[in-house]
C-alpha positions as CSV (number, residue, x, y, z in Angstrom):
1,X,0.0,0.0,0.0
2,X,1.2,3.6,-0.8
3,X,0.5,6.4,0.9
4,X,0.1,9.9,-1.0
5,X,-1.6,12.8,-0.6
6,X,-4.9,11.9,1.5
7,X,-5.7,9.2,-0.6
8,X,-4.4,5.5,-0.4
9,X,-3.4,3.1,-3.6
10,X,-3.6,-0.5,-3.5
11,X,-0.8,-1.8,-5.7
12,X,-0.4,-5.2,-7.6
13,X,0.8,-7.4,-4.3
14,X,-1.9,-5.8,-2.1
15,X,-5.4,-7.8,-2.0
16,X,-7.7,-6.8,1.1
17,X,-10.8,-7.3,1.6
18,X,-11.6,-4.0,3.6
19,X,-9.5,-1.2,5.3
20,X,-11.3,1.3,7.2
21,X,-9.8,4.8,7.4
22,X,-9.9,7.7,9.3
23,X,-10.0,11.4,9.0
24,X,-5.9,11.8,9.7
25,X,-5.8,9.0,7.2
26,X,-4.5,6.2,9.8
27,X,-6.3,2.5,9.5
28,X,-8.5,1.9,12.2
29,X,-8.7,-1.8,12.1
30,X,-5.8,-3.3,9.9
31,X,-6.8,-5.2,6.7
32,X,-6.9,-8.8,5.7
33,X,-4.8,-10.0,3.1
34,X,-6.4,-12.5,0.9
35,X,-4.0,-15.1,-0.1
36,X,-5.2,-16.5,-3.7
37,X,-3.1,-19.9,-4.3
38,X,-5.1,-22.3,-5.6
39,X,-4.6,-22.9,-9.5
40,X,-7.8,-23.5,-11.9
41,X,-7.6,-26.8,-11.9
42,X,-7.0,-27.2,-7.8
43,X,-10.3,-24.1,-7.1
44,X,-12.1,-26.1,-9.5
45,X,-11.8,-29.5,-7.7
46,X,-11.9,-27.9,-4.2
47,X,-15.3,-26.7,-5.6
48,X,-16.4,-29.8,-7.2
49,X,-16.8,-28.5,-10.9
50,X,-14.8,-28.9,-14.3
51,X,-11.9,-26.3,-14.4
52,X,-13.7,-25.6,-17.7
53,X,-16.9,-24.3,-15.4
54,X,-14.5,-21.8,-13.8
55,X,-13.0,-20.4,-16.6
56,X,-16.7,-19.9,-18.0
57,X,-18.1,-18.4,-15.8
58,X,-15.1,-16.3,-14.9
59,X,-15.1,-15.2,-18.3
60,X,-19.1,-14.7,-18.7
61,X,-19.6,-12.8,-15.0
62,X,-15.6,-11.8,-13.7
63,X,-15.8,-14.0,-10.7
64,X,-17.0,-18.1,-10.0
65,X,-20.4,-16.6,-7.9
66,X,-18.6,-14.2,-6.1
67,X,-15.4,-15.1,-5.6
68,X,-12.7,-13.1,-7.5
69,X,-9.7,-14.0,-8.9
70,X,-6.4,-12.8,-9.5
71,X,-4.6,-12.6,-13.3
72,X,-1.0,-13.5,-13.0
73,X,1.8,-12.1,-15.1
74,X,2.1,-15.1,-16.8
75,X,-1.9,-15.2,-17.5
76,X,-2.9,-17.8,-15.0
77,X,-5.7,-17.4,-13.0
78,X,-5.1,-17.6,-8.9
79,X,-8.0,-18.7,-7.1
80,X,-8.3,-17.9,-3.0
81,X,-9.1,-21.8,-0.7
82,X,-12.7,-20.9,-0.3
83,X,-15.4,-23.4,-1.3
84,X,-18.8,-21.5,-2.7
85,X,-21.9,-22.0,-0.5
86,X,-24.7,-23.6,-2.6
């Protein structure tokens, strides 16, 4: 995270899922990083579907029913351990 002037910006290593901030600018409850290491194939079986399921509906909707991803330099798709509630 960098701070500037009054405003902060979330660079390409920093995935939170909130940050609360103050009027001096100071966080008030630190953030929690999200930690995507799951490949297509390993999200896809933790989730009981075809990696061909995720990649469709990641590429119809920009998430698998909420859960976001994140692109890797190399193109790969990085998928947090979280199985989706039915």
């Amino acid at each position: 995270m960098i701070r500037g002037l009054g405003f902060n910006r979330v660079t390409a290593g920093d995935q939170f899922e909130h940050s609360a901030i103050n009027e001096d600018n100071h966080h008030m409850n630190h953030p929690t990083p999200k930690t995507y290491e799951l490949s297509t194939k390993q999200f896809a079986a933790l989730n009981h579907v075809k990696p061909q399921s995720v990649r469709a509906r990641v590429c119809r909707t920009g998430s698998f029913y909420g859960i976001k991803f994140l692109k890797l330099a190399s193109g790969r798709l990085a998928f947090p351990a979280v199985q989706v509630a039915a």
